[in-house]
C-alpha positions in Angstrom: -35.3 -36.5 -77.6 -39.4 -36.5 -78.1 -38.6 -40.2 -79.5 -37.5 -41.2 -76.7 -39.9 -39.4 -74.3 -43.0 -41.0 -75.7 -41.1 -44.0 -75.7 -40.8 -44.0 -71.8 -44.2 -42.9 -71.5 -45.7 -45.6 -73.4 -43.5 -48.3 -71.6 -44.0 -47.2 -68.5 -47.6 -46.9 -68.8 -47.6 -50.5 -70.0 -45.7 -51.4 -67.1 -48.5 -49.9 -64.6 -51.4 -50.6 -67.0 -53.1 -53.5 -65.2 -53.1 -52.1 -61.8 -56.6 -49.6 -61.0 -57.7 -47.6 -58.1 -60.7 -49.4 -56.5 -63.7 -47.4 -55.9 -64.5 -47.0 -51.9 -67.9 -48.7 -52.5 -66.4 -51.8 -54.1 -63.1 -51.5 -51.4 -66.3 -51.8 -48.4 -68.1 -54.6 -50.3 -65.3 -56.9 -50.7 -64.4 -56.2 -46.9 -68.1 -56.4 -45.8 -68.1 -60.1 -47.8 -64.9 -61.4 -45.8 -64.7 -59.2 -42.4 -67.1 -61.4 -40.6 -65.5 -64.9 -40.8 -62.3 -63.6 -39.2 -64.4 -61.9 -35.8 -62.6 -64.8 -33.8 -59.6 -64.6 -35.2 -58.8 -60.8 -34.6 -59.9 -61.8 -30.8 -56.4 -64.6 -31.1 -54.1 -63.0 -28.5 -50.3 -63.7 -28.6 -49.7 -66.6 -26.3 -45.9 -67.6 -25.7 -47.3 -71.1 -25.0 -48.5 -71.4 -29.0 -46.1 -69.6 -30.7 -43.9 -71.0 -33.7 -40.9 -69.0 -35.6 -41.8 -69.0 -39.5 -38.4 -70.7 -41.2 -39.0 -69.1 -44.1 -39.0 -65.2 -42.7 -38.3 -65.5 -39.1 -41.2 -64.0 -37.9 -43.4 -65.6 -34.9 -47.0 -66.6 -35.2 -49.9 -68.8 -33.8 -51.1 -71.5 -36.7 -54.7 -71.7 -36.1 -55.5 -74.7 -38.0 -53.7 -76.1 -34.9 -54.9 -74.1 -32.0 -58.9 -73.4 -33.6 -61.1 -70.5 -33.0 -64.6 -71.0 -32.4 -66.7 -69.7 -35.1 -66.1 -70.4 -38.6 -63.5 -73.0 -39.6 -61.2 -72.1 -41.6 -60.2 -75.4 -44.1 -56.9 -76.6 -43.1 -54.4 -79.6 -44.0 -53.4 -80.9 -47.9 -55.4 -80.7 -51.0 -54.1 -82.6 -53.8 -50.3 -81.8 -52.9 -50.8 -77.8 -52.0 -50.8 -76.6 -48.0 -54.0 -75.0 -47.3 -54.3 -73.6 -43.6 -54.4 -69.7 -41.6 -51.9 -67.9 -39.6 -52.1 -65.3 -36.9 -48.7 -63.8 -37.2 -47.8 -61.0 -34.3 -44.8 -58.9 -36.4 -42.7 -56.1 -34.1 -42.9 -52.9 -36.2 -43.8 -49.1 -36.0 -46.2 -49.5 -38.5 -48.6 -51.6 -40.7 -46.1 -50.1 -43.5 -42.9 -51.4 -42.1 -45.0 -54.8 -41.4 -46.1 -54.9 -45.1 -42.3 -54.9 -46.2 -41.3 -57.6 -43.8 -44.2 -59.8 -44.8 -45.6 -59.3 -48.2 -45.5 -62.1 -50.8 -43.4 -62.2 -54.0 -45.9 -61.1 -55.9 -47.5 -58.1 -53.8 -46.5 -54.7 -54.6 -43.2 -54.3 -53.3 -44.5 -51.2 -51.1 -47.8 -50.5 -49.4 -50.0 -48.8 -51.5 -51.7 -45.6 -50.3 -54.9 -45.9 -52.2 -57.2 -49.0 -52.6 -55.5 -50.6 -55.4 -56.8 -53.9 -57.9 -53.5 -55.4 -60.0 -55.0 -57.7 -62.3 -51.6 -58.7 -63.9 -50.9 -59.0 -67.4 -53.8 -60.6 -69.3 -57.2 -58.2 -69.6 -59.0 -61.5 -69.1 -58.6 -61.8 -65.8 -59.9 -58.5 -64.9 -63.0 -59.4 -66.5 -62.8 -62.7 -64.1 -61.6 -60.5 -61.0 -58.6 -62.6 -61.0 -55.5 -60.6 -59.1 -54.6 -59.5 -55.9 -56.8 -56.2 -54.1 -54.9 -53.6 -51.8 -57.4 -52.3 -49.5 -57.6 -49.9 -46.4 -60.9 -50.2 -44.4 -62.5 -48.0 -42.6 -61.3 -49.1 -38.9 -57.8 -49.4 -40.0 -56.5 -52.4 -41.1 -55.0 -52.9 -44.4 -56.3 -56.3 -46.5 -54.7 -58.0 -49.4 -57.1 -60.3 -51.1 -55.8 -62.6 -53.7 -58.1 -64.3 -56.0 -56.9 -66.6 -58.3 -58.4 -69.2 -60.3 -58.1 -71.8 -58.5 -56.4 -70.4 -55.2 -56.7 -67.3 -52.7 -55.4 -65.5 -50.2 -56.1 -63.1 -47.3 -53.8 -61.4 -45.8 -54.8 -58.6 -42.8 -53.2 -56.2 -41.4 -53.8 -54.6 -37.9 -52.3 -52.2 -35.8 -52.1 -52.9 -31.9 -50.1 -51.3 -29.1 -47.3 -54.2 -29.0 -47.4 -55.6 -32.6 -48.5 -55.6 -35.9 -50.7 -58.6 -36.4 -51.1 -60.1 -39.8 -53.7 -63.0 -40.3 -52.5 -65.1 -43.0 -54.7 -67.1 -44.8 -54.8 -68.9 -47.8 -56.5 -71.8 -49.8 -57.7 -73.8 -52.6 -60.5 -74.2 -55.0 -59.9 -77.4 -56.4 
């Protein structure tokens, strides 16, 4: 029986091995770096007259590569074959937790963390090239999930209001 109870232990811990609580100083940084080229964007107010239904999940949103904020401009359109753009999506849920589960990506966690996570994956390497997708709760509220890749990113935000979840959706290319 102790044969199989280390055994479970060690596979489990294996399992869980590349995922790290963030410290709150790094969690603020990396929000500090990004917060300020979306200032416009949290300002986007739903607006029947733009909306679109996402095929994919059925869930409504504003593509602002098409209707632009002022401020910094997000890259939009095709880069070598690969979709580069931001969304504003406006999700009805109780919470940014429900939200999360409608809207996360494959790869995301399949529930929202409750402490600033990093999940670096299964190589070491790219931990020491910050390579993986961060899980952090800021200060004011909103929940971010950064994905840094090697040669693409994501943001994804999360933000309570008093009719809707919104979710800005943004994601690129480095190539």
């Amino acid at each position: 029986m102790k044969k199989y109870a280390v055994f479970i232990v060690l596979f489990c811990g294996s399992l869980y091995g590349a995922i790290i609580k963030i410290d709150d100083t790094q969690a603020i940084t990396m929000i500090d770096e990004r917060e300020k080229f979306f200032s416009e964007v949290f300002l986007v107010q739903y607006d029947e007259t733009k909306i679109q239904k996402d095929s994919q999940n059925n869930l409504v949103f504003i593509d602002l590569c098409k209707y632009r904020t002022s401020g910094y401009e997000f890259p939009c359109g095709n880069v070598n074959g690969e979709d580069i753009g931001i969304r504003k999506y406006f999700i009805k849920a109780k919470d940014i937790k429900e939200a999360y589960i409608l809207f996360r990506q494959k790869h995301e966690m399949k529930t929202l963390p409750d402490k600033n996570l990093y999940d670096y994956g299964e190589s070491e390497s790219n931990k020491d090239d910050e390579v993986g997708t961060y899980y952090i709760h800021d200060i004011k509220g909103k929940f971010w999930v950064i994905g840094m890749g090697y040669d693409s990113g994501s943001i994804t935000i999360y933000r309570q209001t008093k009719d809707y979840i919104e979710v800005i959706y943004q994601w690129s290319i480095d190539w």
